[in-house]
C-alpha positions as YAML, in Angstrom:
chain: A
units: angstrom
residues:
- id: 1
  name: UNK
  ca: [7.02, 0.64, -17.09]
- id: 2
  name: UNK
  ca: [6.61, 4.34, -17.04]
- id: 3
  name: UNK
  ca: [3.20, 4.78, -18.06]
- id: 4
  name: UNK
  ca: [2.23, 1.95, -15.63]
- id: 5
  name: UNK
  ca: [2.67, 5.15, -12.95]
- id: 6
  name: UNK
  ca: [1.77, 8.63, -14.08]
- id: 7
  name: UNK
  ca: [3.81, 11.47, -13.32]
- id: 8
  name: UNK
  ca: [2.90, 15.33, -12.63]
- id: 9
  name: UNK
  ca: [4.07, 18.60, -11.13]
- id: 10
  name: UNK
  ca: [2.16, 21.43, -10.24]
- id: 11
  name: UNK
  ca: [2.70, 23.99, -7.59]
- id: 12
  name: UNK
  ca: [5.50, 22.19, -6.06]
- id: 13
  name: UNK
  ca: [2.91, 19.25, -6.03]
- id: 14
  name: UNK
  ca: [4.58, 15.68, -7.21]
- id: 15
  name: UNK
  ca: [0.62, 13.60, -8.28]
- id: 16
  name: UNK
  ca: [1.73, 10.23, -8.91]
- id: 17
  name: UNK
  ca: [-1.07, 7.90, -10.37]
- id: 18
  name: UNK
  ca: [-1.64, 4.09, -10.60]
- id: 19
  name: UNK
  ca: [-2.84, 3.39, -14.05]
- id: 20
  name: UNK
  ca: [-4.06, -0.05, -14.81]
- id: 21
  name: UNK
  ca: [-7.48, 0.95, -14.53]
- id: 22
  name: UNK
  ca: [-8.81, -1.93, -16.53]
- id: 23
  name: UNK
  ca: [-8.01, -3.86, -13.51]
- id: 24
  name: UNK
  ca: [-8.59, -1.74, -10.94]
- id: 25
  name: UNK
  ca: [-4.93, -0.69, -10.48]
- id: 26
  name: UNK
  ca: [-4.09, -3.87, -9.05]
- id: 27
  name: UNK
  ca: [-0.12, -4.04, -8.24]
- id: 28
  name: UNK
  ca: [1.99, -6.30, -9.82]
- id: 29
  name: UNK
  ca: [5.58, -6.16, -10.28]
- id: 30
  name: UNK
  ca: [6.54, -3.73, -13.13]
- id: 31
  name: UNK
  ca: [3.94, -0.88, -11.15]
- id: 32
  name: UNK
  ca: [5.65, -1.29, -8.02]
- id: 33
  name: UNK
  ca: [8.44, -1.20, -9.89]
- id: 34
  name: UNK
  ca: [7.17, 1.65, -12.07]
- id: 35
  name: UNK
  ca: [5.98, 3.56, -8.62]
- id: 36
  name: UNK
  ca: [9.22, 3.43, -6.56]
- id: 37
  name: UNK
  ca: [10.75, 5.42, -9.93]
- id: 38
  name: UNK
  ca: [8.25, 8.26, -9.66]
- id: 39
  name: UNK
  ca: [8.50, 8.25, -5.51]
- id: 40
  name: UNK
  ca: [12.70, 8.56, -6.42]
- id: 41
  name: UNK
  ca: [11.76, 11.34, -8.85]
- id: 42
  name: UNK
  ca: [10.29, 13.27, -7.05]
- id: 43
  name: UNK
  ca: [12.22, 13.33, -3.99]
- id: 44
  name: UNK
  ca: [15.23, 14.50, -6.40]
- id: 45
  name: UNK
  ca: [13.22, 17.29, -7.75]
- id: 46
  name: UNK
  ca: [13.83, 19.80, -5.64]
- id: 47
  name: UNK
  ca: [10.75, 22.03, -6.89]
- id: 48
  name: UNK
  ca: [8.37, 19.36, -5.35]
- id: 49
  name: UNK
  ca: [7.79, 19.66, -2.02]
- id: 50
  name: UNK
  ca: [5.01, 16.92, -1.48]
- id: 51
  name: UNK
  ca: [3.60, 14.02, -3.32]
- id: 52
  name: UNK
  ca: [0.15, 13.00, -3.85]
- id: 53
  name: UNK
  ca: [-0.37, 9.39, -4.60]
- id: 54
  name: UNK
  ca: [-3.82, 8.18, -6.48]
- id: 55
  name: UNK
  ca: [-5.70, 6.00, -8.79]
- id: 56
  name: UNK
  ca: [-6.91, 6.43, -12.26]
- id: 57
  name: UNK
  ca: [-10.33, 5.07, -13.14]
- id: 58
  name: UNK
  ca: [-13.00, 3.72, -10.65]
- id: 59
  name: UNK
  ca: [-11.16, 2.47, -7.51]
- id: 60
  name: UNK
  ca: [-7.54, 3.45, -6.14]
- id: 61
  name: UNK
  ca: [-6.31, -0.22, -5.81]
- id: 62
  name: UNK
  ca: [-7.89, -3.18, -5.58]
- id: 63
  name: UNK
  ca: [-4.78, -4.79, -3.81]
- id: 64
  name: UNK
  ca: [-1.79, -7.05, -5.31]
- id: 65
  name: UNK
  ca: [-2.24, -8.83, -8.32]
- id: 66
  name: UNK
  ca: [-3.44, -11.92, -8.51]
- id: 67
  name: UNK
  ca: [-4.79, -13.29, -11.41]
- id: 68
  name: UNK
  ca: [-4.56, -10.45, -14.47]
- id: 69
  name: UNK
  ca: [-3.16, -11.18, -17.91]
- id: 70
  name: UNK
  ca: [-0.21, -8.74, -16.55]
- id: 71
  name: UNK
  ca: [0.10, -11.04, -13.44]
- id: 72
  name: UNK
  ca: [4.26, -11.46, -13.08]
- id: 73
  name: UNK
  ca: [4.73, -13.37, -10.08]
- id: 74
  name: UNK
  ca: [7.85, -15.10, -11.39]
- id: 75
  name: UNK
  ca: [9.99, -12.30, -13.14]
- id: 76
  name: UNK
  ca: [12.23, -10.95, -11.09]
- id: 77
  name: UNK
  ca: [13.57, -7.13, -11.24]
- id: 78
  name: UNK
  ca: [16.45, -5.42, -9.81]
- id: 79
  name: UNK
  ca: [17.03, -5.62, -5.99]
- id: 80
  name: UNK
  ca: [16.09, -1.96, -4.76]
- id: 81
  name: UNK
  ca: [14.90, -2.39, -1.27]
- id: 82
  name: UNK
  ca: [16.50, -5.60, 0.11]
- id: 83
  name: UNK
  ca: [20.13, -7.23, -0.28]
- id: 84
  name: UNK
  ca: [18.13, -10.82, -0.92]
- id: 85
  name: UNK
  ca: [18.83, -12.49, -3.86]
- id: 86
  name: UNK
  ca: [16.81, -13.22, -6.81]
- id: 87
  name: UNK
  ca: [13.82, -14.74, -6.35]
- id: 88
  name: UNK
  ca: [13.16, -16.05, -10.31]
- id: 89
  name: UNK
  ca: [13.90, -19.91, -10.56]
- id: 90
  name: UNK
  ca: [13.63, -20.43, -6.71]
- id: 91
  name: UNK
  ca: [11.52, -23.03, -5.40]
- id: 92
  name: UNK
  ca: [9.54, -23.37, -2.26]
- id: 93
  name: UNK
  ca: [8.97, -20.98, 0.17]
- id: 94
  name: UNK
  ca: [12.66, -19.43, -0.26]
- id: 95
  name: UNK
  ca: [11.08, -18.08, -3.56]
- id: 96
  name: UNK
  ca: [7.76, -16.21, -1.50]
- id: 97
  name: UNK
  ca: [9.76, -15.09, 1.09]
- id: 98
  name: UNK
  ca: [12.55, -14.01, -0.60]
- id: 99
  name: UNK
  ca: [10.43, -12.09, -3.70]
- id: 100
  name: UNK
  ca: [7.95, -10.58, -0.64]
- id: 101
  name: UNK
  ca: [10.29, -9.32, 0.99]
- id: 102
  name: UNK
  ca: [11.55, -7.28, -1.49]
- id: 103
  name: UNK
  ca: [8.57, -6.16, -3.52]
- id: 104
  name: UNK
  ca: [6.15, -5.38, -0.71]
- id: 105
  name: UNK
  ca: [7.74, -5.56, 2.61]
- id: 106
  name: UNK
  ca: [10.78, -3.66, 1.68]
- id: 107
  name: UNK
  ca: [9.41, -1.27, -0.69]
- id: 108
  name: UNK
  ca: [6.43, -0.25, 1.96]
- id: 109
  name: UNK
  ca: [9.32, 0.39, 4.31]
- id: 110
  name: UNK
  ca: [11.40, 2.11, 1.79]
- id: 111
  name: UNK
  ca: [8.33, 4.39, 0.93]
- id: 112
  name: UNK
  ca: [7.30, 5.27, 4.43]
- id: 113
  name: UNK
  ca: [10.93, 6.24, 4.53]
- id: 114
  name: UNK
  ca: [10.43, 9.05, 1.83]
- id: 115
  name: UNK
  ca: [12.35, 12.30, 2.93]
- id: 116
  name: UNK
  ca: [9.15, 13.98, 1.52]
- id: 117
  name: UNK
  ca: [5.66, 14.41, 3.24]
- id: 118
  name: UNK
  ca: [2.87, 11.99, 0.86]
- id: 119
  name: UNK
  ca: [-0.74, 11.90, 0.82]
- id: 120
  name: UNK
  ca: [-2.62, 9.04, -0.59]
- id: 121
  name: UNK
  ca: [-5.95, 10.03, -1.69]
- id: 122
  name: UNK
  ca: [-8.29, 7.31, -1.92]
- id: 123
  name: UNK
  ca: [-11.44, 6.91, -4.34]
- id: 124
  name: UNK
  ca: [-13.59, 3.41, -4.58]
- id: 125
  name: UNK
  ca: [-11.97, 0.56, -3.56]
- id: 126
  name: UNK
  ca: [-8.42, 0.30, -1.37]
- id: 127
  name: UNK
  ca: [-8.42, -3.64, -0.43]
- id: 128
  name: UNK
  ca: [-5.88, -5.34, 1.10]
- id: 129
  name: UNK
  ca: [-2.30, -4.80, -1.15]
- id: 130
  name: UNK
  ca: [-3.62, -1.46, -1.53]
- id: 131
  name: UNK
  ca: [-3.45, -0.93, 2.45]
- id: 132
  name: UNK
  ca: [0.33, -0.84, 2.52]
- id: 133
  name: UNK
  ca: [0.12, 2.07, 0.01]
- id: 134
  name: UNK
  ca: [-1.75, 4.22, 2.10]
- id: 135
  name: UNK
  ca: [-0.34, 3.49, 5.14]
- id: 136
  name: UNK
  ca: [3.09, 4.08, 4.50]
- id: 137
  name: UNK
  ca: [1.81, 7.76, 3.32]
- id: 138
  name: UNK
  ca: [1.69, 9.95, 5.62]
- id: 139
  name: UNK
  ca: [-1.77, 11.82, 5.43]
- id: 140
  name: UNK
  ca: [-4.63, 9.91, 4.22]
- id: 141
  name: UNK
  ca: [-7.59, 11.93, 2.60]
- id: 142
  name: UNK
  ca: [-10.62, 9.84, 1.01]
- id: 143
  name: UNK
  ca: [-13.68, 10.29, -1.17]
- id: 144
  name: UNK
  ca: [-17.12, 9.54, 0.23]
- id: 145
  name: UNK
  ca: [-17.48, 6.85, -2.05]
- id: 146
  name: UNK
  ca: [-14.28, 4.74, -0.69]
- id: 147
  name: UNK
  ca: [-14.12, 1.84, 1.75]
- id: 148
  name: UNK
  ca: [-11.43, -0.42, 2.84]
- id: 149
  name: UNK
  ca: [-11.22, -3.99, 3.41]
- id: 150
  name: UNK
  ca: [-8.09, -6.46, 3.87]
- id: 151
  name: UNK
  ca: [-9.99, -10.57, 3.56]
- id: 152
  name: UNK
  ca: [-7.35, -11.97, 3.64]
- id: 153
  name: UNK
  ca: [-7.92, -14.36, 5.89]
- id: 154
  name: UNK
  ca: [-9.77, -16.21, 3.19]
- id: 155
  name: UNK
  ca: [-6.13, -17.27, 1.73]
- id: 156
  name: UNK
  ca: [-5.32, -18.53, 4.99]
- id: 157
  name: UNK
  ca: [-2.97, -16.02, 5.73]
- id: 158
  name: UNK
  ca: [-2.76, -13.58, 9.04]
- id: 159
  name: UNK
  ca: [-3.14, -10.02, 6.78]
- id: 160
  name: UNK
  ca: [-1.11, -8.02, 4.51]
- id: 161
  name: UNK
  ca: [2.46, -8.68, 4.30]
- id: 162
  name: UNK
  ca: [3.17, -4.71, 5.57]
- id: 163
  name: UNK
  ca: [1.10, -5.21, 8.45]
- id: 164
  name: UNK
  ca: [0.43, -2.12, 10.19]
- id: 165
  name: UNK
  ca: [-3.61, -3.07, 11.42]
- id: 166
  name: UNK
  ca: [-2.52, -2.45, 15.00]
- id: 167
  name: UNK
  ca: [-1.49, 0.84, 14.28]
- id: 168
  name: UNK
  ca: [-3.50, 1.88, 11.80]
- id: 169
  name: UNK
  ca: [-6.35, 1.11, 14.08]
- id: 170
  name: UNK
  ca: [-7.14, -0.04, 17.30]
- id: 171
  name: UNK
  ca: [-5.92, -3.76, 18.39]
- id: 172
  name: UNK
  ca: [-9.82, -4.66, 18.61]
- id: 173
  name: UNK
  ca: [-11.21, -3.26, 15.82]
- id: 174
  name: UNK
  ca: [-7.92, -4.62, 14.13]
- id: 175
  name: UNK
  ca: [-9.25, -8.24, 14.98]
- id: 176
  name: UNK
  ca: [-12.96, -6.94, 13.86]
- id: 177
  name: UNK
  ca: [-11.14, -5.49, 10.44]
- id: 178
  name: UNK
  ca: [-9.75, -8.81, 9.75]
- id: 179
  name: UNK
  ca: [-11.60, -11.63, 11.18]
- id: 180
  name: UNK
  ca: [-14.57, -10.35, 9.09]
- id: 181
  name: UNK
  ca: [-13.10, -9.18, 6.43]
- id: 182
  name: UNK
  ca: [-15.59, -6.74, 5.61]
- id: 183
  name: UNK
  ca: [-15.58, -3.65, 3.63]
- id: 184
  name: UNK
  ca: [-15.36, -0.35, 6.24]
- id: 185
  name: UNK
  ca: [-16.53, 2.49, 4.47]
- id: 186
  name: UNK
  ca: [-14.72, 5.73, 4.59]
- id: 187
  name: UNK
  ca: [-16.74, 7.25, 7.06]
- id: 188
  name: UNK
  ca: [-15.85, 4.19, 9.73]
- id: 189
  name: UNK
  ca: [-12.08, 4.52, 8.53]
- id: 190
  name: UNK
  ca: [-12.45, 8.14, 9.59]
- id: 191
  name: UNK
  ca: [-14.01, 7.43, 12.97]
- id: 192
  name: UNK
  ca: [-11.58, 5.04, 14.32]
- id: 193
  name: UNK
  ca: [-8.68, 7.45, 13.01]
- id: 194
  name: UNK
  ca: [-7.37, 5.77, 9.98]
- id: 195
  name: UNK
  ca: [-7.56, 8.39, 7.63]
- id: 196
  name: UNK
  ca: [-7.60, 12.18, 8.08]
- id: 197
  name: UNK
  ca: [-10.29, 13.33, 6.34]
- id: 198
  name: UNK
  ca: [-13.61, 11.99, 3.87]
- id: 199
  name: UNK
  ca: [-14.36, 15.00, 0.98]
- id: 200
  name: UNK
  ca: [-17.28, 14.87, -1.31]
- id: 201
  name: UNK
  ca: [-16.12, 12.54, -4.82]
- id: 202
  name: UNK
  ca: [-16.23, 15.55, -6.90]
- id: 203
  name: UNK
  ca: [-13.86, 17.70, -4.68]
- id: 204
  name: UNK
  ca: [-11.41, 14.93, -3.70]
- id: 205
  name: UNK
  ca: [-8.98, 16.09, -5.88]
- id: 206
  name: UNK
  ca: [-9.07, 20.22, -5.38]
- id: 207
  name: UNK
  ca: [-9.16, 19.31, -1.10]
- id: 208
  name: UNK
  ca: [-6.08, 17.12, -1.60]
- id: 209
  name: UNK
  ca: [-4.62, 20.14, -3.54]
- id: 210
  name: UNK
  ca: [-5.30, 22.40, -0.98]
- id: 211
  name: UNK
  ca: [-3.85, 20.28, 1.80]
- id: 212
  name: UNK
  ca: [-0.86, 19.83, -0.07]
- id: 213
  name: UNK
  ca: [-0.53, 23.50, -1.11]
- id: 214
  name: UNK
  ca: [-0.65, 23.91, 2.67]
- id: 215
  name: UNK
  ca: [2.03, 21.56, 3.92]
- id: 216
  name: UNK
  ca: [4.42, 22.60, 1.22]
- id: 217
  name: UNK
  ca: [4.81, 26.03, 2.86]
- id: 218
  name: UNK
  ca: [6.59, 24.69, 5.44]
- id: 219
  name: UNK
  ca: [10.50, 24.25, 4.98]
- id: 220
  name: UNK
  ca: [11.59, 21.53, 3.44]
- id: 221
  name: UNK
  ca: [14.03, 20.11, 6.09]
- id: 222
  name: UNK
  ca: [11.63, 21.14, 8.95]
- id: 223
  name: UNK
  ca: [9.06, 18.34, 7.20]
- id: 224
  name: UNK
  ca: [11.69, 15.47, 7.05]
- id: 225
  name: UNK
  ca: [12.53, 16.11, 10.52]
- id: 226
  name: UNK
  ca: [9.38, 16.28, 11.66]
- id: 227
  name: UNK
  ca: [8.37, 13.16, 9.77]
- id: 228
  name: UNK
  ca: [11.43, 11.28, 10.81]
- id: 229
  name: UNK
  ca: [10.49, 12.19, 14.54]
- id: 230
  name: UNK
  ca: [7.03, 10.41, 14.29]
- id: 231
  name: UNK
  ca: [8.07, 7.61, 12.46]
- id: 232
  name: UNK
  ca: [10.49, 6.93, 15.16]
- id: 233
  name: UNK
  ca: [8.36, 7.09, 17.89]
- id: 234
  name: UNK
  ca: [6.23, 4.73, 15.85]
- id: 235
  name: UNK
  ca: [9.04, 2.27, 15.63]
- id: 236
  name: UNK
  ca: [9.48, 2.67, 19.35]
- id: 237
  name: UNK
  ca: [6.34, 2.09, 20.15]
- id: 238
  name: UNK
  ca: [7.32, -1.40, 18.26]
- id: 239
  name: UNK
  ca: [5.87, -0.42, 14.65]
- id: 240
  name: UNK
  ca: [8.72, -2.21, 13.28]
- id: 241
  name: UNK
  ca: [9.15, -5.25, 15.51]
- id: 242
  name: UNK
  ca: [5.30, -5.81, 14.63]
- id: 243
  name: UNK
  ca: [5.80, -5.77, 11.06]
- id: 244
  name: UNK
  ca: [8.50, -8.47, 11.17]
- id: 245
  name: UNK
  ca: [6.64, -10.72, 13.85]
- id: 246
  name: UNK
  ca: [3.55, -10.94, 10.61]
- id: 247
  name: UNK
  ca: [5.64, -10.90, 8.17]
- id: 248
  name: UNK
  ca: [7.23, -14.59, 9.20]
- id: 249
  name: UNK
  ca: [3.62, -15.42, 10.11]
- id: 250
  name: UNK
  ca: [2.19, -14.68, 6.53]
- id: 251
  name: UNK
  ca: [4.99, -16.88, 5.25]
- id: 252
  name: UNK
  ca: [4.39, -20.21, 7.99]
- id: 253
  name: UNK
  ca: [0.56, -19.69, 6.48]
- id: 254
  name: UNK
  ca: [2.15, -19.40, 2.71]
- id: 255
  name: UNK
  ca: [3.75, -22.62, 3.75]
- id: 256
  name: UNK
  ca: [1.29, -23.98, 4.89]
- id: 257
  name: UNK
  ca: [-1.09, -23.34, 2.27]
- id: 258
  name: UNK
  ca: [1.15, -25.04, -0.16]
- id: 259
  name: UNK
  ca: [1.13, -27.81, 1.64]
- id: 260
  name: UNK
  ca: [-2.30, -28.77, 2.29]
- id: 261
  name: UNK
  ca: [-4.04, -27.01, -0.90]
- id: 262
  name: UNK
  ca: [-3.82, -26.40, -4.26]
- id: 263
  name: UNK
  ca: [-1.43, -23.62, -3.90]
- id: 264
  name: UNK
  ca: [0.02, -21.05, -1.83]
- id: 265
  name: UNK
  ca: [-3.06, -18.64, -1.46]
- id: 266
  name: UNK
  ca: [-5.51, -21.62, -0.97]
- id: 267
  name: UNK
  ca: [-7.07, -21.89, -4.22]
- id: 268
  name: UNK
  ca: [-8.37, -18.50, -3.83]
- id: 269
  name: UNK
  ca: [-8.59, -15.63, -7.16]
- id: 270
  name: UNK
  ca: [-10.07, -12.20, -7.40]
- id: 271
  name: UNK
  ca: [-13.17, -13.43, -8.27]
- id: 272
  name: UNK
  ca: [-13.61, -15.27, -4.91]
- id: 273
  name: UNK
  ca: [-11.84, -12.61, -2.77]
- id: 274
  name: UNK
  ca: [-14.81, -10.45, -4.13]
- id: 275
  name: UNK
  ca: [-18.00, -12.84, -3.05]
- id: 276
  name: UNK
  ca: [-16.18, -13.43, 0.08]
- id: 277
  name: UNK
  ca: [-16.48, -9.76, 1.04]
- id: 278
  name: UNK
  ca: [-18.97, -8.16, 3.25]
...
């Protein structure tokens, strides 16, 4: 699984890059797998003192996987953020919830976690899946060329199974983000204060550098606490509670799906997420 994540250290720098560029870095298990191994190595390296997360190829993420030849939907791995059970030879919607749960619910909340400060820097497409990876970081920088999108709603289901929109965003333009389903494009994300900052393309990688250059001169335990004191308040301010409320809502929609359609995302593949976009 390692070279499903690339791994490198400069300057006290940890840049950690999704590479399945022939399909557009789309997650399934082994690279979320793959990625929670270079997010553990590099909070145990104590030279690092931030870590960059990116994309090789055209587009950052375009979201979970759901319909590559690398699509593993029924292999389990080893528990890592959850104490559920397996989910491999499960039926029903014990075997959604219980394999969501685990490989994006828990491992968003494990990753926001991170002792560390991250930065996701963003480049082409960051749709829907690819949401939770950026907003569990904790600085968000993006090319001029990226835009963000989360239809979802086209499966039937509510959003994202980390679902921060109301956070992330404003409760209205929330609705807007996901009743259209439309592309926003990094400009707009920067406007209604999702992201912290839209670079030219061709310097999105030296700007990140120089951010992260910046924030590793503070000390080390001065960051975590810092980081640990806004996520808190976040939580307070009923982050979590939010989270947990979708999450079972996703799942009655799952459910539901499965009952009334083909399957559990409503007949829907990548090919139909994309024409469905605005």
């Amino acid at each position: 699984m390692t070279d499903l994540v690339l791994y490198d250290v400069r300057d006290g720098v940890a840049w950690l890059t999704l590479n399945r560029p022939e399909y557009r870095n789309a997650q399934n298990a082994a690279l979320t797998f793959a990625l929670d191994d270079a997010f553990n190595r590099a909070v145990a390296d104590d030279d690092v003192k931030v870590i960059v997360l990116g994309g090789a190829g055209k587009h950052f993420s375009a979201g979970h996987d759901i319909g590559t030849p690398g699509r593993d939907i029924d292999k389990s791995f080893d528990r890592r953020a959850t104490q559920f059970w397996e989910h491999e030879g499960r039926d029903g919607a014990e075997a959604m919830y219980v394999r969501e749960a685990e490989l994006y619910l828990g491992m968003c909340r494990r990753w926001r976690e991170l002792p560390k400060p991250t930065i996701a820097m963003v480049h082409g497409a960051c749709i829907a899946g690819a949401l939770m990876l950026v907003w569990v970081c904790d600085l968000i920088i993006a090319s001029d060329d990226a835009f963000f999108a989360d239809p979802v709603l086209r499966m039937g289901v509510p959003g994202v199974e980390y679902f921060a929109h109301s956070f992330a965003m404003n409760p209205r333009l929330a609705k807007e983000f996901l009743f259209l389903g439309d592309r926003i494009p990094a400009s707009r994300a920067y406007e209604i204060g999702m992201i912290n900052r839209v670079v030219p393309r061709d310097e999105l990688e030296a700007q990140t550098a120089a951010v992260a250059a910046r924030v590793a001169e503070k000390p080390r335990f001065a960051l975590a606490l810092a980081k640990r004191a806004i996520n808190f308040s976040e939580d307070a301010m009923g982050l979590r509670a939010s989270i947990d409320n979708a999450y079972g809502l996703h799942h009655l929609a799952h459910a539901h799906n499965a009952l009334t359609s083909e399957d559990h995302l409503k007949g829907q593949d990548a090919k139909s997420m994309k024409k469905g976009m605005g």
